[in-house]
Structures are given as C-alpha cells and as structure tokens.
N, C-alpha and C positions, 0 to 999 in steps of 0.2 A: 438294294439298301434302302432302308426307311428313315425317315427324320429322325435325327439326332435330338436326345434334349440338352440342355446347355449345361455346361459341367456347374457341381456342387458349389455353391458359396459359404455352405456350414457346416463346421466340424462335427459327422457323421450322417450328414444326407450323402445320396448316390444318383447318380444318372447314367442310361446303358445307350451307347455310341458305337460305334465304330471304327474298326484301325483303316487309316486311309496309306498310312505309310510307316515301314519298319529300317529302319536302316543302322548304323555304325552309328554312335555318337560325334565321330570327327570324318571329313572328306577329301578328298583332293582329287585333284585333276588326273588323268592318264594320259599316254601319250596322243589323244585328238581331244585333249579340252575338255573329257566330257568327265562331269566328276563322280566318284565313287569312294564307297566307302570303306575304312581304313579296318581291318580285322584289329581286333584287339586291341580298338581305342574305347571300345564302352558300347553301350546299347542307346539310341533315340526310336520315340516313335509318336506320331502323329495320327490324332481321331479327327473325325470329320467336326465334331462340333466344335474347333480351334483345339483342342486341349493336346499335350505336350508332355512327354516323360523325357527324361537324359538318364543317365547313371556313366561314370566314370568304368564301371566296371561292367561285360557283358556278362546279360541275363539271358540262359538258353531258354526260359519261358517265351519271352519277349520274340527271339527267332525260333520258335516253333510254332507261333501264331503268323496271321495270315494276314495281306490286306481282306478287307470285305467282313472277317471277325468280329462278333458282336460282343460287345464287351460292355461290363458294370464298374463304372468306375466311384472311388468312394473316396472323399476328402478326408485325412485321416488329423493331419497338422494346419495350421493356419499360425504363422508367424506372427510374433507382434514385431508391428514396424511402426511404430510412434517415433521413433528416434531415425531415422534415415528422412530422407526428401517423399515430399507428397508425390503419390501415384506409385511408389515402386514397393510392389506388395510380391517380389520372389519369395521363394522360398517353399509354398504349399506342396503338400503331399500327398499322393493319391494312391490308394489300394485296387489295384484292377483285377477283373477278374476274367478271365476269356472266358464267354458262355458257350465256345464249341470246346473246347478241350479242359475245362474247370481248372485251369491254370494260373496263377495267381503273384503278383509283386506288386511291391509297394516304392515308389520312387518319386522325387520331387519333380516338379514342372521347369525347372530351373538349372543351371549349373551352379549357381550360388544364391546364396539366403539374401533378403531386400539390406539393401546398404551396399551389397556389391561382393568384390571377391575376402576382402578382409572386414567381420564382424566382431563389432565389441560388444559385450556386454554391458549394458546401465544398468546399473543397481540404484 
C-alpha cells in the first residue's frame, strides 16, 4: 500500500486511498468479548487516510471490495453548518469508486448531518 492523499475538502475534488477496513455499520460482542459485526445493520468502512463511510442500509459494492483496495474517493456534498456549534461539520458525502472492481457508492461520513441526530432547517 502507497501513501494515501488526504480526503477532498471541496465540493468536486477527489483523492485515491485505501480501504483499511470493511465491516457492518453496528457491532456487538460474541460470546468471548470479542466484537463483530451485526448482518443487516448497514454497511461502514474505513480508508487509511482517516476517511469514513456508514450507510444504514447494506451496500453489496462496499462488501465486494476488499481491505488493501485502491480507491477514488470524491466530495460530492458539503453541508452548510453555520447554524450548529463550531467544529462539527457532519454530514459530507463522498462518491467512491473501487479502482480494482470499477464499483462505485456514494455515502456520508457520518450517521447524521452536523447539528446531530435532529436537523432543522433556517430559512
């Protein structure tokens, strides 16, 4: 594996990374402690340069790919968060793309948008 560049900070640059880990969106313990993860709770996965996808719902792209997969990931959304507390900037969305299997989803980094689980609108 080669150095990662550091994920996109603008709505349509791209950076190609690495899946370091693919797993269930949610986990739990088995019976020696050790945890695993829950079928048919959602898709997460993890690239080496920090970056983070979730989805509530499982994407078979996502578990067809592999750890060690080279992948282009592209900033698709950028939230405005003027209106929540400083620093919490959820919600971004990224369009990946797996460069061994030209496979491809688009999913937030997040399980909810910045402001937290309930989002209101200011107008």
């Amino acid at each position: 594996m080669s150095i990662a560049a550091p994920l996109p900070k603008q709505v349509g640059s791209c950076a190609e990374t690495f899946i370091i880990e693919i797993n269930y969106r949610l986990q739990a313990p088995d019976e020696n402690d050790i945890y695993i993860g829950l079928p048919d709770s959602g898709s997460a996965l993890i690239f080496s340069n920090g970056g983070y996808q979730v989805s509530n719902d499982t994407i078979p792209a996502i578990h067809r790919s592999k750890p060690g997969d080279k992948v282009k990931v592209c900033l698709t959304y950028k939230p405005n968060c003027f209106h929540t507390r400083s620093g919490d900037t959820r919600g971004r969305v990224y369009e990946t793309t797996n460069l061994r299997n030209n496979e491809r989803w688009a999913l937030p980094e997040s399980s909810h948008m910045c402001g937290g689980a309930l989002n209101f609108l200011i107008f």
